[in-house]
C-alpha positions in Angstrom: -4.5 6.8 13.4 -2.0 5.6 10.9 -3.1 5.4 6.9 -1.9 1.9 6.7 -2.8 0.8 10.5 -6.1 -1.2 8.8 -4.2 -2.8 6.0 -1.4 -4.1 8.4 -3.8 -5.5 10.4 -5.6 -7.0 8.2 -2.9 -8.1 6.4 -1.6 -9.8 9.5 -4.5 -11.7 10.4 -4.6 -13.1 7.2 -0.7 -14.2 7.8 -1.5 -15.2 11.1 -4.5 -17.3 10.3 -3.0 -18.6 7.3 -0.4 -20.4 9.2 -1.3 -21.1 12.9 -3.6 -23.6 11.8 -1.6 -25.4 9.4 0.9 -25.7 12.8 -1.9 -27.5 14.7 -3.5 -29.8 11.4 0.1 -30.8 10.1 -0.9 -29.0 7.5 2.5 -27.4 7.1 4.1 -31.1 7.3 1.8 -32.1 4.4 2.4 -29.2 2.5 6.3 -29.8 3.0 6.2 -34.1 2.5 3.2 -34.0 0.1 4.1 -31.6 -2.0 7.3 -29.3 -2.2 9.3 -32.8 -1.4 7.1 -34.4 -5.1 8.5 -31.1 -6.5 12.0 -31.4 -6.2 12.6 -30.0 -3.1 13.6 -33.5 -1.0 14.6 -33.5 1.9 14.5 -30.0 2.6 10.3 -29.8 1.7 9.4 -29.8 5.3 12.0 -27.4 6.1 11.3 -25.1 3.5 7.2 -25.5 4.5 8.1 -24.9 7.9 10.5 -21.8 7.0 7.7 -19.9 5.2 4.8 -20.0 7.4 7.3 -18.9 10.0 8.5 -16.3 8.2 4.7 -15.4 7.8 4.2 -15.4 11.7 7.2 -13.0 12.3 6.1 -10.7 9.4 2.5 -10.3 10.6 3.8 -9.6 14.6 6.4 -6.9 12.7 3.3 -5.4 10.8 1.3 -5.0 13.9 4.5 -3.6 15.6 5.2 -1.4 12.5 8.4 -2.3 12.6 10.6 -3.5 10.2 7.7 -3.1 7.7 9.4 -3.1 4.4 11.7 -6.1 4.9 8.3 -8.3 6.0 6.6 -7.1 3.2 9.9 -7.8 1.0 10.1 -11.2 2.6 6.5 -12.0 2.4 6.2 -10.5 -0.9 8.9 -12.9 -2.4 7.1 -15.9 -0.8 3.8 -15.1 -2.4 5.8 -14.6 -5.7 7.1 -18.0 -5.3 3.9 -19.6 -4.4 2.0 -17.9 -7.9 5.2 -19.4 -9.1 5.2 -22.8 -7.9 1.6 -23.7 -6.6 -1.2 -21.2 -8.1 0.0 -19.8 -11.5 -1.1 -23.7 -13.2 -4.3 -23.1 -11.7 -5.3 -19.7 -13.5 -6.3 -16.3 -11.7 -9.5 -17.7 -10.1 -9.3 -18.6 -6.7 -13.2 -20.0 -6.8 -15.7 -19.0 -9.2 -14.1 -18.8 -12.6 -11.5 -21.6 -11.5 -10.2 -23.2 -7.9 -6.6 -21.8 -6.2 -5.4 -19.2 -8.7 -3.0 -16.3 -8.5 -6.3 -13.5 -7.6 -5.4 -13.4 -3.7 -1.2 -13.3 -3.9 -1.4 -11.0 -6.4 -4.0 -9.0 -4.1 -2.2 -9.6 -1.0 1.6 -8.3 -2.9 -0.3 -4.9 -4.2 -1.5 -4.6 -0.5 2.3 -5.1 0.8 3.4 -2.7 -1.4 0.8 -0.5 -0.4 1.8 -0.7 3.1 5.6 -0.2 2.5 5.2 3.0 0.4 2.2 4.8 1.4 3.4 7.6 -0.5 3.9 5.5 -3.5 7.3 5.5 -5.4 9.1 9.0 -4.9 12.2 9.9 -5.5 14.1 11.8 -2.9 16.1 13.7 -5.8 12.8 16.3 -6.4 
């Protein structure tokens, strides 16, 4: 079994999960009309909402695939960077407990990406 085989899946459910519902709620709409558009990001909010949990969909099928692993994690990893950015970094490190919708699960989910990308960790290949 591959090292990483757990973390991709894993990983992937929580992708998966994270954005298949918001399809069928309109949560994705809200998140695009309610908030990115109040931000600055109008007209394009819904787009841009839209975008990212699709780009979450596609990354989680590549990670089950294995395929084209590094540029979903680079993809996925920039949209989690972005979110601590625009959504959770206000709100502290606690997700609950401590505080409500922190930075604690991107910043877990990013180390996990890179995890998965370079199981090996960061070599160079001029040894």
């Amino acid at each position: 079994m591959n090292g990483t085989l757990l973390l991709r899946s894993a990983v992937a459910i929580i992708l998966l999960t994270h954005s298949v519902f918001g399809m069928f709620n309109n949560g994705i709409n809200d998140f695009g009309n309610l908030y990115l558009n109040q931000i600055g990001f109008a007209p394009f909010g819904v787009f841009l909402a839209w975008s990212i949990k699709l780009s979450h969909v596609v990354a989680a099928i590549l990670l089950i695939l294995s395929k084209y692993v590094k540029l979903a994690g680079f993809v996925t990893i920039f949209v989690l960077i972005m979110g601590i950015i625009l959504v959770h970094f206000q709100e502290g490190w606690f997700v609950v407990g401590g505080g409500r919708n922190g930075v604690e699960y991107n910043f877990l989910l990013i180390i996990v990406l890179l995890a998965i990308m370079y199981p090996d960790g960061f070599t160079s290949n001029n040894k």
